[in-house]
Structure formats: structure tokens, C-alpha cells
C-alpha positions as CSV (number, residue, x, y, z in Angstrom):
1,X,-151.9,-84.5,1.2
2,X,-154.7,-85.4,4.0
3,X,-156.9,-82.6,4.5
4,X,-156.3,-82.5,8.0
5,X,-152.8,-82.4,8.9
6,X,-151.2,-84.2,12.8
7,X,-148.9,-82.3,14.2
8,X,-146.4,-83.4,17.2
9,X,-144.5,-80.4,18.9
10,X,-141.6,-80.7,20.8
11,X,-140.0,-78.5,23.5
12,X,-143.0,-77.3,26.0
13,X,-141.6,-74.2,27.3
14,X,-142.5,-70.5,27.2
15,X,-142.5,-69.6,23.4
16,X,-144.7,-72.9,22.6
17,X,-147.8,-71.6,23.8
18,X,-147.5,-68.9,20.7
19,X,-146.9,-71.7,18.3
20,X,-150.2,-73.6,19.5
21,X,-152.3,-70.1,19.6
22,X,-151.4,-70.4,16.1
23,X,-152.2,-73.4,14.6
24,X,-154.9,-74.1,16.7
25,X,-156.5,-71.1,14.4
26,X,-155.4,-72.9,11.4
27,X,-158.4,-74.9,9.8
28,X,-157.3,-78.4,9.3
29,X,-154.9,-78.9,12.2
30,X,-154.8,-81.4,14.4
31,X,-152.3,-81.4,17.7
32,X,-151.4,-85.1,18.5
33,X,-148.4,-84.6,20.6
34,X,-146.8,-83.1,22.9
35,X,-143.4,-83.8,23.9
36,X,-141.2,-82.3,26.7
37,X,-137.9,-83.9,28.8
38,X,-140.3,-82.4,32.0
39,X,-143.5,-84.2,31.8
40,X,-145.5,-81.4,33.4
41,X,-144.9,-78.7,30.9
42,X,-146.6,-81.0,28.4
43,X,-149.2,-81.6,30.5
44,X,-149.3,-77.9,31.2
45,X,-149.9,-77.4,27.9
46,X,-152.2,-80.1,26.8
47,X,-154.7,-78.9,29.6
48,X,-154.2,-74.9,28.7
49,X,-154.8,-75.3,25.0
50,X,-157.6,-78.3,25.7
51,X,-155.9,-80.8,23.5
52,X,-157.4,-84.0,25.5
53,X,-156.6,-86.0,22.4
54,X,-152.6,-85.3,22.2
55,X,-150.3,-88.1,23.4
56,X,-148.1,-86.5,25.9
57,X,-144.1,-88.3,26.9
58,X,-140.6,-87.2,27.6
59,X,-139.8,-89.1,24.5
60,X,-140.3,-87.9,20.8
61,X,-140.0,-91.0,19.3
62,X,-142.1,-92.6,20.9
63,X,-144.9,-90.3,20.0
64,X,-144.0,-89.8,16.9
65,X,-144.0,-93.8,16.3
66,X,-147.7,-93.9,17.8
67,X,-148.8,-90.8,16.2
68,X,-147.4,-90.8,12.6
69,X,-147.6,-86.4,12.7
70,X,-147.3,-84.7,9.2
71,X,-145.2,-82.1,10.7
72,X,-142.9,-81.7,13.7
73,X,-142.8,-78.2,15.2
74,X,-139.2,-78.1,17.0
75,X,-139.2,-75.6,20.2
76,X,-136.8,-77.1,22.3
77,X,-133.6,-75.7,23.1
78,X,-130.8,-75.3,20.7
79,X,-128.4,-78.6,21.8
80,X,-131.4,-81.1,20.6
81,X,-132.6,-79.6,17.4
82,X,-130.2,-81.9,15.8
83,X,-132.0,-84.9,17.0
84,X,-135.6,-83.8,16.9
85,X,-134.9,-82.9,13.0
86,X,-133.3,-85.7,12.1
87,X,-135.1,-88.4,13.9
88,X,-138.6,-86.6,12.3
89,X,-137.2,-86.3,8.9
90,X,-136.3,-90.1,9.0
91,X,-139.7,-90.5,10.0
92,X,-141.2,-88.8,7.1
93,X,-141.9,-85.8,8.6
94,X,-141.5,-81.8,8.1
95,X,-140.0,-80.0,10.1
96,X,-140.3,-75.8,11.5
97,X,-138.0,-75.2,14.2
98,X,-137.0,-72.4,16.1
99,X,-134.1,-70.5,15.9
100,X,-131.0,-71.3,15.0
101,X,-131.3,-73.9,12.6
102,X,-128.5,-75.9,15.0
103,X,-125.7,-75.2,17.4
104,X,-123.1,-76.1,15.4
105,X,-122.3,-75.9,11.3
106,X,-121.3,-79.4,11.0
107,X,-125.3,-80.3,12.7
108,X,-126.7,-78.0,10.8
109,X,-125.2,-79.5,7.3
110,X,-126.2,-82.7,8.7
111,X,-130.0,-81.3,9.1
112,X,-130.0,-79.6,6.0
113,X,-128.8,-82.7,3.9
114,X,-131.6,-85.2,5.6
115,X,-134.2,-83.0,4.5
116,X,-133.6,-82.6,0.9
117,X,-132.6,-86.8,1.3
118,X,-136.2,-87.4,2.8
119,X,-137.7,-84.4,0.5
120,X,-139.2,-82.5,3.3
121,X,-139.9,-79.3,4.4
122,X,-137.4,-78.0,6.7
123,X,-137.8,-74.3,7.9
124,X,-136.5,-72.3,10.6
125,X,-138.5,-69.4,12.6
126,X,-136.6,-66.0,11.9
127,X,-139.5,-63.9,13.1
128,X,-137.9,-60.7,12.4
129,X,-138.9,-61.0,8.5
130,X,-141.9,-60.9,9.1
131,X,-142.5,-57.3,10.9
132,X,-144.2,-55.5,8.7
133,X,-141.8,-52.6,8.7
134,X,-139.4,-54.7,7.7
135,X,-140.7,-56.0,4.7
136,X,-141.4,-52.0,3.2
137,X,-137.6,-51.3,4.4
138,X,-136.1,-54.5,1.9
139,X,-139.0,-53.6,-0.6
140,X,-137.8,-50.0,-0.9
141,X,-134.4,-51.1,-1.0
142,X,-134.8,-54.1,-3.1
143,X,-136.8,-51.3,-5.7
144,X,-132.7,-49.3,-5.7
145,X,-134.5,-46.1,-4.1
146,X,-131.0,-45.6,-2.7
147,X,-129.8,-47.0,-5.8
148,X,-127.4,-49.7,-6.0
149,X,-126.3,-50.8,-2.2
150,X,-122.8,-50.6,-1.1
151,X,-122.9,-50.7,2.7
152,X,-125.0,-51.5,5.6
153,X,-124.6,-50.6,9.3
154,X,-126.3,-51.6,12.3
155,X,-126.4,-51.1,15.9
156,X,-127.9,-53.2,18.6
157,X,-127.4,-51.9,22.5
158,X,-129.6,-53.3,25.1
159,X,-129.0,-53.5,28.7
160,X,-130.7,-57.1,28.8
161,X,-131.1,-58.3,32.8
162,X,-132.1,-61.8,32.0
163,X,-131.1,-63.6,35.1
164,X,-130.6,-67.0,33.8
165,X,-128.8,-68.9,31.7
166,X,-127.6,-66.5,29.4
167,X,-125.8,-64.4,31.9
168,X,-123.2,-67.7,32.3
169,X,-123.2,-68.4,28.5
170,X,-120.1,-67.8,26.0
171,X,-120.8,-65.8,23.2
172,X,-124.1,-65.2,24.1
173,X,-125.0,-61.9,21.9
174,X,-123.4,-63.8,18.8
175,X,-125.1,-67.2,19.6
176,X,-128.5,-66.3,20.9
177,X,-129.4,-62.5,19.8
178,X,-127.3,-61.7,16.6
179,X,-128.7,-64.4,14.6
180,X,-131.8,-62.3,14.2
181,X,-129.5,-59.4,13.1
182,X,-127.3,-61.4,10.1
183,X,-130.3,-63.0,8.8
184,X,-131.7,-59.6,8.6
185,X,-128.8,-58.2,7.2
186,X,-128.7,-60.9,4.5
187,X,-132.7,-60.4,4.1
188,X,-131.7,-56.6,3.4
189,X,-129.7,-57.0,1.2
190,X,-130.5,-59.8,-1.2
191,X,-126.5,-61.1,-0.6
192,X,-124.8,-63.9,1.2
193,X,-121.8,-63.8,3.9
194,X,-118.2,-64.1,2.1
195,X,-115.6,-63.4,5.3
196,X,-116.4,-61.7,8.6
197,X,-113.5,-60.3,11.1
198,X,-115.2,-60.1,14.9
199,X,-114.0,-58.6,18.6
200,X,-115.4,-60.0,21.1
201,X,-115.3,-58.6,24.8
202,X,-117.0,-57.8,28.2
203,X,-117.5,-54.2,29.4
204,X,-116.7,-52.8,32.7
205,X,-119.9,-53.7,34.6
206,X,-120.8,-56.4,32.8
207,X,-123.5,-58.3,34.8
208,X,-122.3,-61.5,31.8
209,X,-119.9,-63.9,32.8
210,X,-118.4,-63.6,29.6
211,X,-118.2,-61.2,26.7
212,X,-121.4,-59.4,25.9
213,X,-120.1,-57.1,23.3
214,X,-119.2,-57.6,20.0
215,X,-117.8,-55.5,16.6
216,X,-118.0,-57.5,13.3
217,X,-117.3,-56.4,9.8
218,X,-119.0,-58.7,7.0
219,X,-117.7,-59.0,3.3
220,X,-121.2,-60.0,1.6
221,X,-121.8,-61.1,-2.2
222,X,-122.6,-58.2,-4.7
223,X,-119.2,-56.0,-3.3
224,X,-121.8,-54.8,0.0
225,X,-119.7,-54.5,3.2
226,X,-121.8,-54.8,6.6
227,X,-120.7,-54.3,9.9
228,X,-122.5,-54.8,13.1
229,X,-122.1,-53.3,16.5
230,X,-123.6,-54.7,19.9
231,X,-123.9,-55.0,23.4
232,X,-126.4,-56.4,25.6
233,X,-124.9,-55.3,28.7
234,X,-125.7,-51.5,27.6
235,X,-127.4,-49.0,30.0
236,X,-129.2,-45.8,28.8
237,X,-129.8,-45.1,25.3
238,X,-130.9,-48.4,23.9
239,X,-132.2,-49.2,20.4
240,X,-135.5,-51.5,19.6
241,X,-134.9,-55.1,19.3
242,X,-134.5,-54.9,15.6
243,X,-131.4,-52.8,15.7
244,X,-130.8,-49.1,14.9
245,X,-130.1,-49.5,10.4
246,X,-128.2,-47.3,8.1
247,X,-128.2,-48.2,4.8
248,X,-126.0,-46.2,1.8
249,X,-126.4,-46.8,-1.8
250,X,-124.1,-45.4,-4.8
251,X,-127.8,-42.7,-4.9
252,X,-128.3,-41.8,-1.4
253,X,-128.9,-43.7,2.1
254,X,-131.9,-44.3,4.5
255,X,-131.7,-45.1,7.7
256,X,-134.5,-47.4,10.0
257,X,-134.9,-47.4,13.4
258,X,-136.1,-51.0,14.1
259,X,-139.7,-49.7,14.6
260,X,-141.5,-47.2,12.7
261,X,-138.5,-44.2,12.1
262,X,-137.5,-44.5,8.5
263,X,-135.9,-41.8,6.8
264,X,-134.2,-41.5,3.3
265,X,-132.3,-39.3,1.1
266,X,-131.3,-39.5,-2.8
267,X,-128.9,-36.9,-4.7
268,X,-131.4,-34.6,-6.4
269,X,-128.3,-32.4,-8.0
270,X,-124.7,-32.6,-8.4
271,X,-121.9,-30.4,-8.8
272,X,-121.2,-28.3,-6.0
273,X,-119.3,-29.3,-2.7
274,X,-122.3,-31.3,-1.0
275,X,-125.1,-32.9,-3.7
276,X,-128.5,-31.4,-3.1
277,X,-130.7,-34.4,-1.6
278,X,-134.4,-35.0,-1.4
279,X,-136.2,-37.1,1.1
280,X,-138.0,-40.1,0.0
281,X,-141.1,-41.7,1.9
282,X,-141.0,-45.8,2.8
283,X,-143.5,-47.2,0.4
284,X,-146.9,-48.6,1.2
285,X,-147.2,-52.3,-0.5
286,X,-149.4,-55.4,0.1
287,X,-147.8,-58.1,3.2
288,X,-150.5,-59.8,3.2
289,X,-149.6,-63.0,4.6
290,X,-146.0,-61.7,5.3
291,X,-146.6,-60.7,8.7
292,X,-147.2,-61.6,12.4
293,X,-144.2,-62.8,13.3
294,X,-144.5,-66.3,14.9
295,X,-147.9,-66.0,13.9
296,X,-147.0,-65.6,9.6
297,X,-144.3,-68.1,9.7
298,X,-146.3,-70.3,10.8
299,X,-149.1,-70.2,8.5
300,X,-146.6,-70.1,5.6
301,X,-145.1,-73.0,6.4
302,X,-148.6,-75.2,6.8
303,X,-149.6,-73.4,3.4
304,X,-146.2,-74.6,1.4
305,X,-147.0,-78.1,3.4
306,X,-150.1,-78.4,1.6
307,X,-149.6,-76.8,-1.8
308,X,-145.7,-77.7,-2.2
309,X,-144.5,-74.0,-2.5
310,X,-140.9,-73.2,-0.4
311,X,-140.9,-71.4,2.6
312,X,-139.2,-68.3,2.6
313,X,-136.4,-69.6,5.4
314,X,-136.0,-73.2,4.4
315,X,-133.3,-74.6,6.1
316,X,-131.2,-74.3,2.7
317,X,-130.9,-70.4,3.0
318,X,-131.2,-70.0,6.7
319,X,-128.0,-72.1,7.4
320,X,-126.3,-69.4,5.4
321,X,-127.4,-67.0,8.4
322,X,-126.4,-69.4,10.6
323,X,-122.6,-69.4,9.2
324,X,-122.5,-65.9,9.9
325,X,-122.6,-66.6,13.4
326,X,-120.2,-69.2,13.9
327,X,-118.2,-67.5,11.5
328,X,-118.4,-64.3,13.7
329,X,-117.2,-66.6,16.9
330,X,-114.7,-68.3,15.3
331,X,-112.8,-64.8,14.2
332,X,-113.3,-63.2,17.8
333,X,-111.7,-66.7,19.2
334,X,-108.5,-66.8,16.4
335,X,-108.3,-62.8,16.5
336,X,-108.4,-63.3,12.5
337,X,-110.7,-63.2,9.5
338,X,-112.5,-65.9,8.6
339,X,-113.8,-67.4,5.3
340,X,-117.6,-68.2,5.3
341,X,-118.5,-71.1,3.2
């Protein structure tokens, strides 16, 4: 492995300029690319973060030909991950992307397959995981506080005025929000997605062109039983980004907040009508280098680049997140359960 490692990053838009912050603090990183279908916002970017060296084109493989990167860092938009991955991996390449992993399941098997064929690093940002909040909550559950878990709820209402394009999409909570949630759910838990049963729809006053509300019920691995509940076209009353949590175990249940709210109960006695409970505190314990968001995904990746360790969302677990999703769309469009393989 060189000691310093080229990097070519595609898709020049808003959330790049976090991915640069980033690994232009990284030691042994070198920017030699930026690539964008609008030439400007990769010169935009070349002259913010001062990379004078980095080739700058509409086309990725073009750079990527002249450049020969180590890594690809994929922030374009959803429809092209496809390309971007494949056409780096073929190139020798690894590859972090943004979320999701693809738009579709038969993409993302496609994806997923090329990387382990070129044995590369393929990862996929799911920022979430690393809040720091987070991590304690699947620490104290992953410890049985609650003892062993049985079901998870989670609720996720935001009255979310975007403006653009995903007030015309279809599906956009399920496509572009909930993917955030199920991969939570699944880091939660430890379990993976068996079936899911989804209704879709759009609220009175819905400012969405189409449905921006969704119910889904998850069978996961281990006998656990999730269900989800959201809205982004919800006024008054919203929960954090990360979802309002309730989470019961066979012991006692704790519930999250999304921010710093934790709260948890465990039977202390049994034998009358209602068990007598005591509260349990959310445990203190070491994330370092499990945090930050963009920020600690990004540095884990580079650091499983150079020493060959596996980031904790390569592609080969994420895409079981993914399936959630397009599992959860393709119930609300049949009105049936679905199997999620």
C-alpha cells in the first residue's frame, strides 16, 4: 500500500464539501480528482478546498484513467452509483459511497459482486451509526440490559419543506429518509430483515406529490418484530432525525429519543399484578474512532484501506439495509407481504 493514497471524488454537490474537510485532515491523502456532470461545481470545489493539483472533467473515466486514484469517493446522486462503482472497481479501485448502496436490488447485487470479484473495499456512508448516542443505545442493548430483545418500535414525523426534488418523488420517505431508519433498526438489533408488510399513503395537506407516509411491520432474524411509522409531511410535534425508539426485551424495555433522552426499566420483582421495575442508566464506554458521522466513516474506511481490516458497512451488509427498503415499496405497491432475501 503507497503511503500516500490518490483519491478521485465524484458528485460535486452540497454534502462533498464534508467529505473533502475530512480527508484533507487525514495525513497521507492526496485529492487528484474531481469529477462532476456540471463542470463548475468541480471547479467550485477545487478552488474552495485549494486542490490546484486535482484534474477536474465531467467524465470519471477519464480522470480516473489519467489519475490511477486508490479510492473513489462516490457523492453523486443515487441513479449513477451503479456506474461510478463499477467502472472504479474494474479500475482497481475502492470504493465509499453515499447512501443507498444503489437504486435498485438487482444494481446493487451487481455492485456488491464486482467488489468481492476485484477484492476491493466497497463501503456505503450510513452516518447514523456513528452518533455517539447511538452506539451506547446498541451497546446497552447488545449487553441484554433489557434482556433478550423481542420488539422494536420507532417513530419518525417531520414536517420536511424541501422545495425540490423530493416533493415530486415516489416513495420518497422509503427511498431517501427511511434507509437511515432500517439500517438502524438492523444495527440495533444485531438481526437481518425476513418479510416486511408496508402502507403507503399521502395525508390531507400533503405539500408531496405523492405519498409521504408510511406504516411497515418487519419480521427480523432472532424471532424480533419491528415496525416503523413515518411521515415527512407532519406539522407540530416532530421527533429528531434519528427517530423516537422503543425497545422491549423478555426483562424490561428502554426507550431513546434520537438525541440524548434514554430511559430504561428491568423487572426488579415478580408476582403481583404489575412487576416492580428499576430504572437503568445508558452506559458510558469508549467510541473512540466510532464517531463523527461523515467525519468517522470516513476515516474508518482510509484506516481498513491501509491495514486490510473491514469497514463496519461494507457493501455486503449494507445491501441487506437496502432490501428493507425496496422490500418495504414493493409491499405498499402489491398491498401484500413480501419476502426479503
Amino acid at each position: 500500500m503507497p503511503e500516500t493514497l490518490k483519491i478521485v471524488l465524484a458528485g460535486c454537490g452540497g454534502m462533498s464539501a464534508a467529505w473533502l474537510k475530512t480527508a484533507q485532515d487525514i495525513p497521507g491523502i492526496n485529492i487528484v480528482g474531481l469529477v462532476d456532470i456540471k463542470l463548475d461545481a468541480a471547479r467550485k470545489r477545487k478552488e474552495e478546498f485549494a486542490l490546484s493539483d486535482a484534474l477536474i472533467d465531467t467524465d470519471l473515466n477519464s480522470v480516473l484513467d489519467a489519475t490511477r486514484p486508490d479510492i473513489v469517493f462516490d457523492c453523486a446522486v443515487p441513479e449513477v452509483h451503479v456506474d461510478i462503482t463499477l467502472n472504479a472497481l474494474a479500475r482497481g479501485c475502492h470504493v465509499l459511497g453515499e447512501k443507498p448502496l444503489a437504486d435498485s436490488m438487482d444494481n446493487a447485487r451487481r455492485m456488491v459482486e464486482a467488489a468481492q470479484h476485484a477484492q476491493r473495499l466497497f463501503a456505503v456512508i450510513q452516518n447514523r451509526r456513528y452518533i455517539e448516542s447511538a452506539r451506547r443505545v446498541q451497546y446497552f442493548l447488545a449487553q441484554r440490559h433489557i434482556g433478550k430483545l423481542t420488539t422494536i418500535n420507532c417513530d419518525f414525523y417531520i414536517g420536511a419543506h424541501f422545495g425540490g426534488f423530493r416533493d415530486h418523488m415516489k416513495h420518497a420517505l422509503l427511498l431517501d429518509m427511511a434507509i437511515h431508519t432500517f439500517d438502524a433498526a438492523r444495527f440495533f438489533s444485531g438481526a437481518d430483515p425476513l418479510s416486511v408488510y408496508c402502507r403507503e399513503w399521502n395525508p390531507a395537506g400533503s405539500w408531496y406529490d405523492h405519498d409521504a407516509s408510511a406504516v411497515a411491520i418487519f419480521e427480523l432474524s432472532n424471532d424480533i418484530v419491528y415496525t416503523y411509522r413515518g411521515s415527512w409531511c407532519a406539522e407540530g410535534l416532530n421527533t429528531t432525525w434519528e427517530c423516537d425508539w422503543r425497545f422491549i426485551g423478555d426483562r424490561g424495555s428502554a426507550t431513546w429519543d434520537g438525541d440524548v433522552n434514554f430511559q430504561a426499566q428491568v423487572v426488579a420483582r415478580t408476582g403481583e399484578f404489575f412487576s416492580k421495575h428499576r430504572a437503568v442508566a445508558l452506559p458510558e464506554i469508549d467510541t473512540t474512532g466510532k464517531t463523527g458521522g461523515h467525519d468517522g466513516l470516513i476515516r474508518e474506511f482510509i484506516h481498513c484501506v491501509r491495514t486490510g481490516a473491514t469497514p463496519e458497512t461494507i457493501c455486503t451488509d449494507n445491501i441487506k439495509s437496502l432490501s428493507m427498503v425496496f422490500g418495504a415499496i414493493e409491499s405498499a405497491e402489491t398491498g401484500h407481504p413480501v419476502t426479503i432475501l
